[in-house]
N, C-alpha and C positions, 0 to 999 in steps of 0.2 A: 057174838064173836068169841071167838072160842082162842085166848091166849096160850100158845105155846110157851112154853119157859125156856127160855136160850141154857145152854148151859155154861156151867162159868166156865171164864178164861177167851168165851167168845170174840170178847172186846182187839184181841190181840191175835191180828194174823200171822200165818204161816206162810204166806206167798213170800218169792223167793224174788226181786225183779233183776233187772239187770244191770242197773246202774253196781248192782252191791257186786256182782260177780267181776264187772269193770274196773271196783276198787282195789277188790284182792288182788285180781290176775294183772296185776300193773307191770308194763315192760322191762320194768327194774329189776322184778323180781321174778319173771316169769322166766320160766323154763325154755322160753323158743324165743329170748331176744335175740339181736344178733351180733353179731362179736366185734364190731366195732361203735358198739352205743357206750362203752363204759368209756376208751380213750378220747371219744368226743365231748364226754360230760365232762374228764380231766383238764381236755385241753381249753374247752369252754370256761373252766370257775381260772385256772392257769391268767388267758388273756384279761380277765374281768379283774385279778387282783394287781396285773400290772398296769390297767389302766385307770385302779387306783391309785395307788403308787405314786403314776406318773402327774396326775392331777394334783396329788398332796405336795410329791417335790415343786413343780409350777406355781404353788399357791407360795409356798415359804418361801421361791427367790421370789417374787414378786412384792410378796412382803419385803423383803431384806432391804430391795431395793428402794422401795419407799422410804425405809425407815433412815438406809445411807444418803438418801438426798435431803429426807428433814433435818437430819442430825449435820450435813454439813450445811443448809443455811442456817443452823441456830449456832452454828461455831462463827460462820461467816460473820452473822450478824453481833456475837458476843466479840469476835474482833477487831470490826469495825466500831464498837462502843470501846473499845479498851486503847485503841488507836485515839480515839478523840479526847478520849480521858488525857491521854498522855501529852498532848497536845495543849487540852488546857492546863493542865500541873509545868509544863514547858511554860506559857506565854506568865502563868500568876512567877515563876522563880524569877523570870528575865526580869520583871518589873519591880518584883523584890531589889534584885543585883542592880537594876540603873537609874533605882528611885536616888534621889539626888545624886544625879550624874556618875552613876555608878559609887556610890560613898560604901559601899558595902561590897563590893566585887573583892575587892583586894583582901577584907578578912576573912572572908565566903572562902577564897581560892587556897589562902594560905592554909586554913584551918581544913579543908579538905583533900590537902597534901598530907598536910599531918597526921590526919586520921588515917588514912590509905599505908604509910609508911609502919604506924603501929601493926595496922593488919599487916601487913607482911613479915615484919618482927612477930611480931604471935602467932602465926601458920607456918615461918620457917622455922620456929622451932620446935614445931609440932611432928617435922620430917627430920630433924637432927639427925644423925647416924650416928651409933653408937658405939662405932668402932675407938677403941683407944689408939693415942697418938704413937705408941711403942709398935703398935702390931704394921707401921707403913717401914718400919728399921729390915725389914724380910724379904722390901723393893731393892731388886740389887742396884737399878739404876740410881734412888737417893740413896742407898746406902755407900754407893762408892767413894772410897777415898778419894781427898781432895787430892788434884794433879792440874799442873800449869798446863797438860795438854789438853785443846779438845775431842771430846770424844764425840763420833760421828756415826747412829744409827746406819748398818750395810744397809745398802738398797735405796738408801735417801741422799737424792741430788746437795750437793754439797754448796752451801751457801756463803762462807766465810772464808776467810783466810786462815790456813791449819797453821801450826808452829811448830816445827818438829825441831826434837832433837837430834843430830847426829851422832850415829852410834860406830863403834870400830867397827868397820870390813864396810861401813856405806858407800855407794856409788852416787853420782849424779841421776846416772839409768837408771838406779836401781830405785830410788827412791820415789822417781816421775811415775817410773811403772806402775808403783802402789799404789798413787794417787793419780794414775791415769791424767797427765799431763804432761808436756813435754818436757824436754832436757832445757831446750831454750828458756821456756816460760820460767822454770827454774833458777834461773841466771839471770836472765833479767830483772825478777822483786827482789832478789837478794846482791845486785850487784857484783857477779861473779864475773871472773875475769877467764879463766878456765875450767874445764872440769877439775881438774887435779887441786884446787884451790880449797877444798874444803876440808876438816879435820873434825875427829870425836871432840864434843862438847859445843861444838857450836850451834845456834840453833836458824833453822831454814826457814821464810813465810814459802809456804804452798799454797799459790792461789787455786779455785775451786776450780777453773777452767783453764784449760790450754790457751795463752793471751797475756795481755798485759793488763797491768792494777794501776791505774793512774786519779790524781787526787785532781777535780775539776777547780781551773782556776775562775777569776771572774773572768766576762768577756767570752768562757768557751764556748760552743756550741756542738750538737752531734756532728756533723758535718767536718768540722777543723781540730775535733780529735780522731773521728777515721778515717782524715787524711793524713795526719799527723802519724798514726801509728798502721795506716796503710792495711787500714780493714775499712770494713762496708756498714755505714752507718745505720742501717735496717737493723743488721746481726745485734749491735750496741743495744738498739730501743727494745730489740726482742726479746733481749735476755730476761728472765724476769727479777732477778735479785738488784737489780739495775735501779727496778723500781720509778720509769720516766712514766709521768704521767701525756693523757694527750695532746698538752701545751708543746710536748718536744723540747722542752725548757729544761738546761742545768743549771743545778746550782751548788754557786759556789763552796769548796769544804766537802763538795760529796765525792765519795770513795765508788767509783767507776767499772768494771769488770770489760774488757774488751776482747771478746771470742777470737781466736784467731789474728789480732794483733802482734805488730813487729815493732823491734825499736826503731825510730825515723830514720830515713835514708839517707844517707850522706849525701852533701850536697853535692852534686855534677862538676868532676874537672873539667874548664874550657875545653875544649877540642874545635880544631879548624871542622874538622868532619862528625857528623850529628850520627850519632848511632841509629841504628834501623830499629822501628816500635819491633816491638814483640808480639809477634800473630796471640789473638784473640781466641780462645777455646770456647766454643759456643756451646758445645754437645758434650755429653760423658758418654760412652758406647758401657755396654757389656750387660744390658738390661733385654728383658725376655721380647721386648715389641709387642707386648700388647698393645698399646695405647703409642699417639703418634704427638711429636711436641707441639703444644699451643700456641707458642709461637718464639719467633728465633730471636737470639739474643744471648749476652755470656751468664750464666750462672751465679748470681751475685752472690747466692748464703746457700750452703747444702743444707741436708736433711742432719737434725740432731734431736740431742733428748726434749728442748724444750723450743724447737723449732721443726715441728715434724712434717715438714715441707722444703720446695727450693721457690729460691728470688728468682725470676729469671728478667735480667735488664733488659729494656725497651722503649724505648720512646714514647711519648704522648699521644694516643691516638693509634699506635700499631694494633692492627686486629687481630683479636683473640680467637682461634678455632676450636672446636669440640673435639678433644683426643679419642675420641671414639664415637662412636653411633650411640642412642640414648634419649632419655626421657627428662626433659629439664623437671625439677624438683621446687626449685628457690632462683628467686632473681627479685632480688629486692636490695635492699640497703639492710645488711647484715651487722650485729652487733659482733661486742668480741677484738674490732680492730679493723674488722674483716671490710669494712664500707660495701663498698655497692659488689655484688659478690653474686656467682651462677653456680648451682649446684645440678650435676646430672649423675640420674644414677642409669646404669649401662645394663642391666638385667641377667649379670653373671655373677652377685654380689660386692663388684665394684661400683664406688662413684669418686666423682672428681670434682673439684671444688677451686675455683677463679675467682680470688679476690684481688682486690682494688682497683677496679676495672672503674675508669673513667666514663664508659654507658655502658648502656647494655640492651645487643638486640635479639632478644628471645625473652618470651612469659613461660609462666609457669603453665606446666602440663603439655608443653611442646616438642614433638619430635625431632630429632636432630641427628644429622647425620656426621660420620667422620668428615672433620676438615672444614663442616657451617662454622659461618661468622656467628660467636655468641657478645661480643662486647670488644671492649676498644682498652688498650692498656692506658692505665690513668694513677692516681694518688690519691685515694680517699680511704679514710678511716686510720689506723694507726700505721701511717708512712711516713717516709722520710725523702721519697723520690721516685720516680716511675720505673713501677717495674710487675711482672705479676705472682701472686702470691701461687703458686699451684699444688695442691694439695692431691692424692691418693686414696681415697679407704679400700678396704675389706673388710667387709660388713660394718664393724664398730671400732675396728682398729686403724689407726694409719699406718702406712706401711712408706717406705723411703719410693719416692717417684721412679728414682733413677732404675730400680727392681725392671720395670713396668716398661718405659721409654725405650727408644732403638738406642 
């Protein structure tokens, strides 16, 4: 056999196959991809990273949530132990405090007044204010010189009896004016005989209201002082400086205010012939007619500063109508005075308000038309006699009924 010698490098071909050719010319890089393989691959890795994303945000609430529901049974249950704690430290003190017969309550209570009272001696003087006593001398109101007159913040309803002095060139008019009360009322606290009876130096009571100032004896009652001084004993109880509480009860030694009060009327000369009553004025006309009156009867108190409604007298049991068309609000037993009371509001930013109404036939959230039966005139809550209280708003304001009424 006859060996040929390969020659070197044999070992190692040169054949070319075709996988290799496959590897180069890859459509990535090949000359004749086609022109929408790059935006597919974009949009491809694009969805893959959002739909990592979207898995990782999923996994974190998911966590979150686990961890918000361990965390509140382990609050749950840390305060349901601190609740039972407290419970027992409750039952061991109680036993402490009623071990013979409570013999220890009483220094327990006093000595923990004590303590409490220090704390607040020691934290109020922690807020002291630092202001010195000289720098309040720059408040004109304590700074003012003393003066027997009272002086009376404008704009705030007047509570007391003024003392004025009379000065040259004063009038009876002129004085009522300033103090918006009448000439009458004038004459009457000061026992004036005529206008012309007064002179510089003397000095006037000015009661706060047009009315009389009468000092309650015992025995009186609202009723037989405003018949006595021939005013309406509602206007009396409503005043608020009056100060009657719900008993309706005077007492004796108290200093009175009566709205619209006169001095008693002389007593009646006999006469063979009885004079004719005096027609009854039921209505005030000169008002816009929105709204229609609730029901008939004479006007017992008008609208004022701290009565911002009318009485209108009625008998027990007269039924109460809906001055306008509306949507009841309230029908219940209203505080305030008001007793058993119907509120509607009318959807023009009026409503109207019926107290002391002896029933009442309408609920709340019920349609009502002009002139429906809402309730019956009665005497509940702070009264003094049947009659109904009827009130006006816009919006938040009250306004005088008579505006409103034919």
């Amino acid at each position: 056999m006859t060996n040929s010698q390969e020659p070197e490098g044999s070992y190692y071909s040169t054949t070319s196959y075709s996988y290799e050719l496959d590897f180069v010319q890859d459509d990535f890089y090949s000359p004749t991809t086609r022109w929408f393989s790059l935006p597919l691959r974009i949009v491809k890795r694009i969805l893959l990273t959002i739909k990592l994303l979207c898995f990782a945000t999923l996994r974190i609430s998911w966590e979150s949530l686990k961890f918000s529901g361990c965390y509140a049974l382990f609050v749950q249950k840390r305060l349901v132990t601190f609740v039972y704690t407290l419970e027992d430290l409750k039952d061991i003190i109680v036993r402490i405090l009623m071990w013979r017969r409570g013999f220890l309550f009483r220094p327990t209570t006093h000595g923990g007044l004590l303590v409490l009272a220090s704390l607040a001696l020691i934290v109020g003087s922690l807020f002291r204010t630092g202001v010195a006593t000289e720098d309040f001398t720059r408040d004109q109101v304590l700074a003012a010189a003393n003066t027997p007159e009272t002086l009376i913040t404008e704009g705030r309803p007047r509570s007391e009896i003024v003392k004025y002095t009379v000065k040259k060139g004063d009038t009876i008019s002129k004085i009522a004016s300033t103090y918006k009360v009448s000439v009458d009322t004038i004459k009457w606290a000061n026992a004036l005989t005529s206008v012309e009876s007064i002179k510089p130096g003397i000095i006037l009571k000015i009661p706060p209201v047009t009315g009389m100032v009468y000092k309650v004896k015992k025995g009186d009652s609202l009723k037989s002082v405003a018949k006595k001084y021939r005013a309406d004993a509602q206007t009396i109880a409503n005043y608020p400086f009056n100060y009657i509480d719900d008993s309706m009860k005077l007492k004796a030694g108290q200093t009175l205010f009566v709205p619209g009060g006169k001095t008693p009327a002389p007593k009646p000369i006999p006469s063979y012939y009885a004079a004719a009553p005096a027609p009854q004025t039921y209505f005030a006309a000169g008002g816009s007619g929105i709204f229609s009156w609730p029901v008939p009867g004479p006007i017992n108190q008008y609208a004022s500063w701290f009565h911002p409604a009318i009485d209108i007298g009625a008998g027990y049991g007269t039924g109460v109508k809906a001055a306008a068309a509306g949507k009841v609000t309230t029908a219940t037993y209203c505080s305030g005075g008001f007793g058993n009371c119907v509120f509607i509001s009318h959807g023009n930013g009026y409503t109207t308000a019926y107290a002391h109404l002896g029933s009442i036939k309408v609920g709340v959230g019920q349609a009502v038309g002009k002139g429906q039966l809402v309730g019956s005139v009665g005497c509940t809550g702070f009264c003094t006699g049947p009659h109904l209280h009827f009130e006006v708003r816009k919006g938040s304001n009250r306004i005088n009924p008579l505006s409103v009424l034919p």
